[in-house]
KOLFIVO-383760 format. One record per residue (C-alpha): x, y, z; residue number from 1; residue in one letter. Coordinates in nm, 4 decimals. Layout:
          u          v          w    nr   rest
          X          Y          Z   NUM      A
...
//
This chain:
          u          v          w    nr   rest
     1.9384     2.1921    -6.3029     1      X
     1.7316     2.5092    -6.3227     2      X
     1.4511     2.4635    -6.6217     3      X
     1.3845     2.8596    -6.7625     4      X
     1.2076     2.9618    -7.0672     5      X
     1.4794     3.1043    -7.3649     6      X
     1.3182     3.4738    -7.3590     7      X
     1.4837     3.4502    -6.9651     8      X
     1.8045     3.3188    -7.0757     9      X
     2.0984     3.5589    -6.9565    10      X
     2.4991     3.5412    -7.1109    11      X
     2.7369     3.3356    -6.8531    12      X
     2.4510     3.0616    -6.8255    13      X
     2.5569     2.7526    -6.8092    14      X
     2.3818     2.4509    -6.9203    15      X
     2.3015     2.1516    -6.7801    16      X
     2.1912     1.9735    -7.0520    17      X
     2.2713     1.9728    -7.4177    18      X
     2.0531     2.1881    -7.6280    19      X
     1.9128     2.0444    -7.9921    20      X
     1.6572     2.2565    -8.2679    21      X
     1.3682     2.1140    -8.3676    22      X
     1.4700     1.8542    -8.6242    23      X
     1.7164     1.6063    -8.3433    24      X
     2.0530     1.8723    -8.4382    25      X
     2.2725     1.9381    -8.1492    26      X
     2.3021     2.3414    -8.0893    27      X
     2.4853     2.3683    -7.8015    28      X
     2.6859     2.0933    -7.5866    29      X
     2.5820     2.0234    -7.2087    30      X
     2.8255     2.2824    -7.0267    31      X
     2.8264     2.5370    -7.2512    32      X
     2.8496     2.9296    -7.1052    33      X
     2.6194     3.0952    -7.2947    34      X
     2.7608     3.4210    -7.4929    35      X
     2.5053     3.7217    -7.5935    36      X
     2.5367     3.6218    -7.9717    37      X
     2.4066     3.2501    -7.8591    38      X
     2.1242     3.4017    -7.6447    39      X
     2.0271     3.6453    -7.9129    40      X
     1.9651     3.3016    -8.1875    41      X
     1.7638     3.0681    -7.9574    42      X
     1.4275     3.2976    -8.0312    43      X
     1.4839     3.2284    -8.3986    44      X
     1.5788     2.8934    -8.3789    45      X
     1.2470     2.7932    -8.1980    46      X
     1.3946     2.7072    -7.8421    47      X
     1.1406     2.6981    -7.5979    48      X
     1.3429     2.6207    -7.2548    49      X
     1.6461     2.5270    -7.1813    50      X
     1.8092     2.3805    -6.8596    51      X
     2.1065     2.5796    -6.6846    52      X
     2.3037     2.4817    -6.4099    53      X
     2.2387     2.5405    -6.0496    54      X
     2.4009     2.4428    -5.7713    55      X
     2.0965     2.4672    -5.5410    56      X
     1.9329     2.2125    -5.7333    57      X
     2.2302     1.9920    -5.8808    58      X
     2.0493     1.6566    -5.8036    59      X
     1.7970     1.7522    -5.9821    60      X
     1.8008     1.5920    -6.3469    61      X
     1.4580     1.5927    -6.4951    62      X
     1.5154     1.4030    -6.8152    63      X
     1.2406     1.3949    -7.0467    64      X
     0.9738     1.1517    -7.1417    65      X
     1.1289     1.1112    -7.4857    66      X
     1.5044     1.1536    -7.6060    67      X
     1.5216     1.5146    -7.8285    68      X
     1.7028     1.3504    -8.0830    69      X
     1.4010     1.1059    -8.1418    70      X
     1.1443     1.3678    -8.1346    71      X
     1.3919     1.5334    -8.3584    72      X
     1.4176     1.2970    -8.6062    73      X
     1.0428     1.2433    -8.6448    74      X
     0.9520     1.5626    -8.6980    75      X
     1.2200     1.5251    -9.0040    76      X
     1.0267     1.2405    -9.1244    77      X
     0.6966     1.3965    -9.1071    78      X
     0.8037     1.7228    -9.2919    79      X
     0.9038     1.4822    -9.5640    80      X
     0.5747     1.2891    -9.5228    81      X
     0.3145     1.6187    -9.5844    82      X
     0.5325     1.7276    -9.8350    83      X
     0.4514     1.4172   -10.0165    84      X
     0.1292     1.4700    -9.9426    85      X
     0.0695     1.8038   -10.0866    86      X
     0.2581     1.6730   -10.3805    87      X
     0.0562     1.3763   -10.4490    88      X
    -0.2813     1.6281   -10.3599    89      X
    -0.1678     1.8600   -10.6033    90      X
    -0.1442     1.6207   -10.8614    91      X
    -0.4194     1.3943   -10.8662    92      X
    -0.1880     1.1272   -10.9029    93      X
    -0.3136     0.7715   -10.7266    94      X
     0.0608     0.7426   -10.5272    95      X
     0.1327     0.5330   -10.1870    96      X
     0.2939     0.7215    -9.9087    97      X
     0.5675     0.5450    -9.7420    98      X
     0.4801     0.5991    -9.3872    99      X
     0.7225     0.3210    -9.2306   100      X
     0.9833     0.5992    -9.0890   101      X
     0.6507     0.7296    -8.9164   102      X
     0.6093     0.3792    -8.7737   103      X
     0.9101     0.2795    -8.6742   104      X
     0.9667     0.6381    -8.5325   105      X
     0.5996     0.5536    -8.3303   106      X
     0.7896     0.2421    -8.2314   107      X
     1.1089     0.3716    -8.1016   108      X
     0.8847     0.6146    -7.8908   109      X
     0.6489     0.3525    -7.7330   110      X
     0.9306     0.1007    -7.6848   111      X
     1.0175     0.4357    -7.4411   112      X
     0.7043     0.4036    -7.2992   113      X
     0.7565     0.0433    -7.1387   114      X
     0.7905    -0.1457    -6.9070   115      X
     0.7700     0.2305    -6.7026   116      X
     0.8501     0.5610    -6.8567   117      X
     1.1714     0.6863    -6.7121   118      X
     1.1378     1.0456    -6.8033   119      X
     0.9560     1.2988    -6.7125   120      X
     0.6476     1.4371    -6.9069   121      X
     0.6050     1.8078    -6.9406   122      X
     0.3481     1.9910    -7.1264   123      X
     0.6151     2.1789    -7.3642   124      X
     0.4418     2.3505    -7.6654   125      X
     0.5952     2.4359    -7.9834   126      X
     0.8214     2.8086    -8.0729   127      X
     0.9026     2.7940    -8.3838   128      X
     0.5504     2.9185    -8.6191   129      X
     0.7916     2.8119    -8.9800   130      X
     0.8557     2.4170    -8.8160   131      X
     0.4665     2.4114    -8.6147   132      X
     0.3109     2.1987    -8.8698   133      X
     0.6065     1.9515    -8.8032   134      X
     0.6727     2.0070    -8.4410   135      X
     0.3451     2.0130    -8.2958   136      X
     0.2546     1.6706    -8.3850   137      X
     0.5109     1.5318    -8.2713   138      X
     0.5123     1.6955    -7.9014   139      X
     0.1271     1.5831    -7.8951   140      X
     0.2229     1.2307    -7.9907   141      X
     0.4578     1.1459    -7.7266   142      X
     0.1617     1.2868    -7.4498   143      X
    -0.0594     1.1338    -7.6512   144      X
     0.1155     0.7824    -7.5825   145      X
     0.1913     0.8502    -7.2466   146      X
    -0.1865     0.8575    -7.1615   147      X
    -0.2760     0.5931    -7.3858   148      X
    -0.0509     0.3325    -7.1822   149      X
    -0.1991     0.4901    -6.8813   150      X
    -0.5615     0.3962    -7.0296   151      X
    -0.4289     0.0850    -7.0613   152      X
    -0.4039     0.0304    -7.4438   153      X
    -0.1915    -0.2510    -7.5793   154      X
     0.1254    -0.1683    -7.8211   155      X
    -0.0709    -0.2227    -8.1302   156      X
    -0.3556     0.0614    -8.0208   157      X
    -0.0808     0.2754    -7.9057   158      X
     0.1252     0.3005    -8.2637   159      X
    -0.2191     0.3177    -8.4118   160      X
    -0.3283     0.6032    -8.2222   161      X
     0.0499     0.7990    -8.2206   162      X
     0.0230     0.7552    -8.6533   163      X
    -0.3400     0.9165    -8.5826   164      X
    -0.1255     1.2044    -8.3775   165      X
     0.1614     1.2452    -8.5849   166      X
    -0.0886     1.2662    -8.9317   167      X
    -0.3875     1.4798    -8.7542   168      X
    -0.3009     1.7812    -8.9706   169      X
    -0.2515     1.6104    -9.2999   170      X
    -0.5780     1.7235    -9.4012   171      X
    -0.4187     2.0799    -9.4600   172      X
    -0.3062     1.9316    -9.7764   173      X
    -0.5934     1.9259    -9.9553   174      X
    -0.7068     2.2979    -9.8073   175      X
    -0.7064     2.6029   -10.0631   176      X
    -0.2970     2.7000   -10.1222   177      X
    -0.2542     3.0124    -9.9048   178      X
    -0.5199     2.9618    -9.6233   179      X
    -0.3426     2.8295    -9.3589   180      X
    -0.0129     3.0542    -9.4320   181      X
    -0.2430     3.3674    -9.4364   182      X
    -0.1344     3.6441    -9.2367   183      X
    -0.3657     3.7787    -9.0310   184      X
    -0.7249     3.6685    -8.9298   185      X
    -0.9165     3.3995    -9.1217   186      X
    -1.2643     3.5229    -9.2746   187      X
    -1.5698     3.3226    -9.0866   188      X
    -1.5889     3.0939    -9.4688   189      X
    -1.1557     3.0580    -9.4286   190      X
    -1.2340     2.8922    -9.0814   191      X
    -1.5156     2.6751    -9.1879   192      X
    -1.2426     2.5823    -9.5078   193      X
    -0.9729     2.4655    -9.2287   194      X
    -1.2107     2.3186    -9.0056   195      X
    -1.2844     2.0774    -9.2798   196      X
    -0.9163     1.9210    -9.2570   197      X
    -0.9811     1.6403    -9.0191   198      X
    -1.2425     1.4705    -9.2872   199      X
    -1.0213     1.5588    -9.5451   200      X
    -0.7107     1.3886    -9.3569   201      X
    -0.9050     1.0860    -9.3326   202      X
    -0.9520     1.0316    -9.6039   203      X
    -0.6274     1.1312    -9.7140   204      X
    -0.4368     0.8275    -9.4898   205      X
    -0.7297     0.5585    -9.6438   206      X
    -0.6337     0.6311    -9.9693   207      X
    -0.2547     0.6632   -10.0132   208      X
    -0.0978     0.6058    -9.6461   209      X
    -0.1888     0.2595    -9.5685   210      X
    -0.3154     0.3440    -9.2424   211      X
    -0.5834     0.1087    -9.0162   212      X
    -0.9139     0.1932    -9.0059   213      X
    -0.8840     0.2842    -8.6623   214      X
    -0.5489     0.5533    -8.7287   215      X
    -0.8923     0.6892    -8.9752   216      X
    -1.1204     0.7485    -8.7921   217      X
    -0.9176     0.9385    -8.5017   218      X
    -0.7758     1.1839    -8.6976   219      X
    -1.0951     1.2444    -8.8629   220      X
    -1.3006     1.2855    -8.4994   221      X
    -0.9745     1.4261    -8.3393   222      X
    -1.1636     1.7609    -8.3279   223      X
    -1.4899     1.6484    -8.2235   224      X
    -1.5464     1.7530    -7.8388   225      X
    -1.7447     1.5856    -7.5325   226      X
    -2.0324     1.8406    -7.5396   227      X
    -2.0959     1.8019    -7.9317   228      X
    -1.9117     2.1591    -7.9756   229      X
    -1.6464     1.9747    -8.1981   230      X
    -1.6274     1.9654    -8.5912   231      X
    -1.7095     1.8308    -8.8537   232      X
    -1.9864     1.6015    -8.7407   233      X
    -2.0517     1.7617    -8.3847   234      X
    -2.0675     1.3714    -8.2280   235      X
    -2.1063     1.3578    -7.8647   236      X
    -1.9667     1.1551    -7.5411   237      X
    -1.8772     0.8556    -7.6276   238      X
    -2.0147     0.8693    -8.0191   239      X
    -1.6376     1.0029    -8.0354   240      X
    -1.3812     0.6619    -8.0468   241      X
    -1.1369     0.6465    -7.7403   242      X
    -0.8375     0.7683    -7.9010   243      X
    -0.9729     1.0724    -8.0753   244      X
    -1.1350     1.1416    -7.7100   245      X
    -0.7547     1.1383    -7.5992   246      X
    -0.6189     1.3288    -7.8542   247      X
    -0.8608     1.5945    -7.8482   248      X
    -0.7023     1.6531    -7.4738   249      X
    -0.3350     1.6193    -7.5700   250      X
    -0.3544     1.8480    -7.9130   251      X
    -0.5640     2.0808    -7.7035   252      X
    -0.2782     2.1216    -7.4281   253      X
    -0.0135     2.1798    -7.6561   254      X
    -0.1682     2.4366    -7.8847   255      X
    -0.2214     2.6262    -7.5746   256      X
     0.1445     2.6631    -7.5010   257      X
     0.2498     2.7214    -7.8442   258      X
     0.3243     3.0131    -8.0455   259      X
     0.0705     2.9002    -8.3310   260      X
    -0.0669     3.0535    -8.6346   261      X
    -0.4750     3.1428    -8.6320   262      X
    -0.5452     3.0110    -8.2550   263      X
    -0.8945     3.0810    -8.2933   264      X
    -0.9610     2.8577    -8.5924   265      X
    -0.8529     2.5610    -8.4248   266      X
    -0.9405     2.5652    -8.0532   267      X
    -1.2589     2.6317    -7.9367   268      X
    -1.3744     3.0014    -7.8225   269      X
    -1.3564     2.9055    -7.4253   270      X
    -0.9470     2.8344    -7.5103   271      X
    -0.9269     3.2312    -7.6591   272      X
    -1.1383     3.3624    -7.3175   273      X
    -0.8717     3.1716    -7.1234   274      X
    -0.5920     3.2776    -7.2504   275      X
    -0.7148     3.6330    -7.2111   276      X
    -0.8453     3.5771    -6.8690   277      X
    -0.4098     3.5000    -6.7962   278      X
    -0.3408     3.8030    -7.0077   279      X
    -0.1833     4.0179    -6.7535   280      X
     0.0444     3.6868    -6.6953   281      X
     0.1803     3.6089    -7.0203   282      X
     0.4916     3.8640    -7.0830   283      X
     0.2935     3.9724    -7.4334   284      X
     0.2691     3.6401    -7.5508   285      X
    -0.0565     3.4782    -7.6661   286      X
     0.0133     3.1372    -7.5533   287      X
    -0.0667     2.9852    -7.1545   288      X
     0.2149     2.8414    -6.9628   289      X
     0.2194     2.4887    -6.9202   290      X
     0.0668     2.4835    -6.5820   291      X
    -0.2181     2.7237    -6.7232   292      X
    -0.3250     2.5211    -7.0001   293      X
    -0.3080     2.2232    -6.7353   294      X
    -0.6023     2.4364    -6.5390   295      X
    -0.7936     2.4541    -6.8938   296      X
    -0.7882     2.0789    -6.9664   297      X
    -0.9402     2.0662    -6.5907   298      X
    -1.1803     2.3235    -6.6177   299      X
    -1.3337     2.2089    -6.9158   300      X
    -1.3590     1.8412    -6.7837   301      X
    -1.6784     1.7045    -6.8595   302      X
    -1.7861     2.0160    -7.1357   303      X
    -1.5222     2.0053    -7.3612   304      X
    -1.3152     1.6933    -7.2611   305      X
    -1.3687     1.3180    -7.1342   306      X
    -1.4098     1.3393    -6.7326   307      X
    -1.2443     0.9858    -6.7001   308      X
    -0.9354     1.0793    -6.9565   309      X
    -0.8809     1.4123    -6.7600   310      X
    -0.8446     1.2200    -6.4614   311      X
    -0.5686     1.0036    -6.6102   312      X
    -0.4193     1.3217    -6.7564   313      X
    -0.3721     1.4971    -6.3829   314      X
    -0.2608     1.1792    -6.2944   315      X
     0.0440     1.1472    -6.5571   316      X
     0.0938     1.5010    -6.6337   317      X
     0.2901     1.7536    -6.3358   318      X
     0.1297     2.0831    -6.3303   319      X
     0.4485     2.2152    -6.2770   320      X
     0.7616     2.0438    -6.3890   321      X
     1.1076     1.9883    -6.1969   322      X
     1.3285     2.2580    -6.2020   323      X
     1.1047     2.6012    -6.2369   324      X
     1.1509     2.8665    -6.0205   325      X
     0.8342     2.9280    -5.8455   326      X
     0.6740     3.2086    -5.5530   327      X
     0.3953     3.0790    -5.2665   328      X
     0.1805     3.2778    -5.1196   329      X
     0.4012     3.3132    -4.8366   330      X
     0.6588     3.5466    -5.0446   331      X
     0.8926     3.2869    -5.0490   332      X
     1.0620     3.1824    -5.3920   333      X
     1.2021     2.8160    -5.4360   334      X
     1.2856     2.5668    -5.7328   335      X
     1.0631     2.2553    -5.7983   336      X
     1.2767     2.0046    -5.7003   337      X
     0.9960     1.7082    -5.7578   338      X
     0.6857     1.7782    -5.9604   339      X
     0.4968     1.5166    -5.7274   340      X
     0.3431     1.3760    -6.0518   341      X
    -0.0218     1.3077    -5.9914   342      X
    -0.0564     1.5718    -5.6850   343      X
    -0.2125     1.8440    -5.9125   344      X
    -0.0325     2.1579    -5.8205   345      X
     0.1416     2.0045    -5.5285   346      X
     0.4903     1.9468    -5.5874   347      X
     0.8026     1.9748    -5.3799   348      X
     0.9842     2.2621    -5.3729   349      X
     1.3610     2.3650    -5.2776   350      X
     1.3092     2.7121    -5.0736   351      X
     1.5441     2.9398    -5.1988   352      X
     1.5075     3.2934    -5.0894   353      X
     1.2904     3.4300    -4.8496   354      X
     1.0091     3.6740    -4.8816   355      X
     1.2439     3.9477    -4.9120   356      X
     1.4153     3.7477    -5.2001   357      X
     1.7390     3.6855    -4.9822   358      X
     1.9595     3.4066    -5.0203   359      X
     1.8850     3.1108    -4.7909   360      X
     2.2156     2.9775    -4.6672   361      X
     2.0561     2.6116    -4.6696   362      X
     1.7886     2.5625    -4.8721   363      X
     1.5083     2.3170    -4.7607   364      X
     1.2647     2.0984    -4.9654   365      X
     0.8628     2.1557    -4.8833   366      X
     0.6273     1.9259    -4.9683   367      X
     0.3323     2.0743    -5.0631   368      X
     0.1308     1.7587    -5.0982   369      X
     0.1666     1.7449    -4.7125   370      X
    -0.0879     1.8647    -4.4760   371      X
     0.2012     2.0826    -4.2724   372      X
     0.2147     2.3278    -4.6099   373      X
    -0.2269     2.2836    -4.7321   374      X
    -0.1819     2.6725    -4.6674   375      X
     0.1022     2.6976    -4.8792   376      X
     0.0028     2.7781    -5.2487   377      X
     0.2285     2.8754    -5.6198   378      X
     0.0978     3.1894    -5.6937   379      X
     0.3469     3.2535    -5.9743   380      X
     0.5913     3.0774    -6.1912   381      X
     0.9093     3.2749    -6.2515   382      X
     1.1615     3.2863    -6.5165   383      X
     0.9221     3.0354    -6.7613   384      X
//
């Protein structure tokens, strides 16, 4: 299977993999030939990428880290949990929140997790601007997870730390109505308002969700940064807990790839020079590809982020995920058939035209991990 970006998708694809919205619905069945009136919806619906069939690259699969329909279905249960949240906010009433979809929905995802993931993880960002507030979590969550095992927490920490990712917004709740739906640029006073929400969310989840202590006190340092740059208490190093330390990478990563309202209130200033330094590469959108935002989370190791967590991060994370078309240096233009997971920018690839962009009657598998290709770099990622 060929992994492309919707914007690239073409009537007469075919797809290799069935294709679901946001919320766990199925959209399109595995096989399906794409008509113009199908390609013309998957903007609006909030598709991000899609897989289509390709011959040249039929053994590839590239399954993902967790099922769509799982994802799916707890971003369902989350819309329903901040609604009740701005409900119970708005009236003062003292009400619980029943979180247990949440935690079983944690559950389901970590039980994923072990004894070995069997998917792939790709840094995949949310589309859809109407469904980010229920989307994004839950994209950061299963990341979020992923590099918790990794750092060696125990299933207990891990659900404790994906409620902390799943609920890091709820803060919003108790923000001014109309703030974060505001069109157009926040005021400097607006973005000091928002960047209150992590205290406010905290104290939110202590009060009517139940939550441990620990689930607390991540969301409410989930914005706090490794050079003290963070809000609201500016804590440094390891003043911030472990799994806000982790968060603060995996929220990061996936705001960077998605089409998000006010960018600039949420991520720090270096994220905005960044994605204007890729400008020239980002077909007019305002967002990094995955394997961009990967370079951020790198660059900013030891300023922004935890050194040690980053290096778990390149470890579990591919900076560029099977089945993207890619070009080297060389001219040549292949597919990744392996992301060589922990090889940062070094994955296989299928060569499939030459530098003239030719057909290759046979195409071959590099390894760019191996000392033959060290000359061999991805200077651009096509089609994604």
């Amino acid at each position: 299977m060929r992994r492309i970006s919707a914007k690239h998708a073409k009537p007469t694809m075919m797809l290799g993999r069935a294709l679901y919205d946001c919320f766990g619905k199925l959209l399109l069945r595995e096989g399906t030939k794409l008509s113009a009136v199908q390609v013309a919806s998957l903007e609006e619906l909030g598709v991000g990428e899609l897989f289509i069939m390709d011959k040249r690259v039929d053994d590839v699969t590239a399954w993902p880290l967790i099922t769509p329909e799982l994802e799916g279905s707890i971003a369902l249960s989350l819309k329903h949990s901040l609604q009740k949240a701005q409900h119970i906010i708005g009236s003062g009433k003292a009400q619980i929140m029943d979180l247990a979809p949440l935690r079983q929905g944690i559950f389901e995802m970590v039980q994923q997790l072990f004894p070995v993931a069997m998917g792939e993880p790709v840094v995949a960002g949310c589309h859809s601007i109407k469904d980010y507030d229920f989307v994004h979590p839950v994209k950061v969550t299963s990341l979020t997870l992923l590099m918790g095992k990794a750092a060696g927490l125990g299933q207990t920490e891990l659900i404790n730390l994906g409620m902390a990712a799943l609920l890091q917004n709820i803060g919003y709740a108790a923000l001014p109505q109309g703030i974060v739906d505001k069109e157009g640029p926040l005021t400097d006073a607006e973005v000091q308002t928002v960047q209150k929400h992590p205290a406010y969310g905290s104290e939110i989840v202590k009060r009517y969700g139940q939550v441990s202590e620990e689930t607390s006190l991540i969301i409410r340092q989930h914005h706090e940064r490794w050079n003290g740059s963070g809000y609201p208490n500016g804590l440094r190093a390891r003043n911030i807990c472990h799994g806000a330390r982790i968060l603060g990478i995996t929220d990061s990563v996936i705001a960077l790839v998605s089409n998000r309202p006010h960018r600039g209130c949420i991520l720090p200033k270096e994220a905005q020079e960044f994605v204007n330094a890729f400008s020239g590469d980002l077909d007019d959108a305002d967002f990094l590809r995955p394997h961009q935002a990967m370079e951020f989370i790198v660059a900013y190791s030891g300023e922004l982020f935890d050194p040690d967590l980053v290096k778990i991060f390149t470890r579990q994370l591919p900076t560029y995920p099977s089945g993207i078309m890619v070009k080297l240096n060389t001219g040549e233009v292949g597919i990744v058939s392996n992301s060589n997971c922990g090889y940062f920018s070094r994955p296989k690839v299928r060569i499939c035209y030459d530098s003239e962009m030719r057909d290759i009657d046979k195409p071959q598998d590099i390894n760019l991990a191996d000392a033959e290709h060290q000359r061999k770099l991805i200077t651009q990622v096509m089609e994604y």
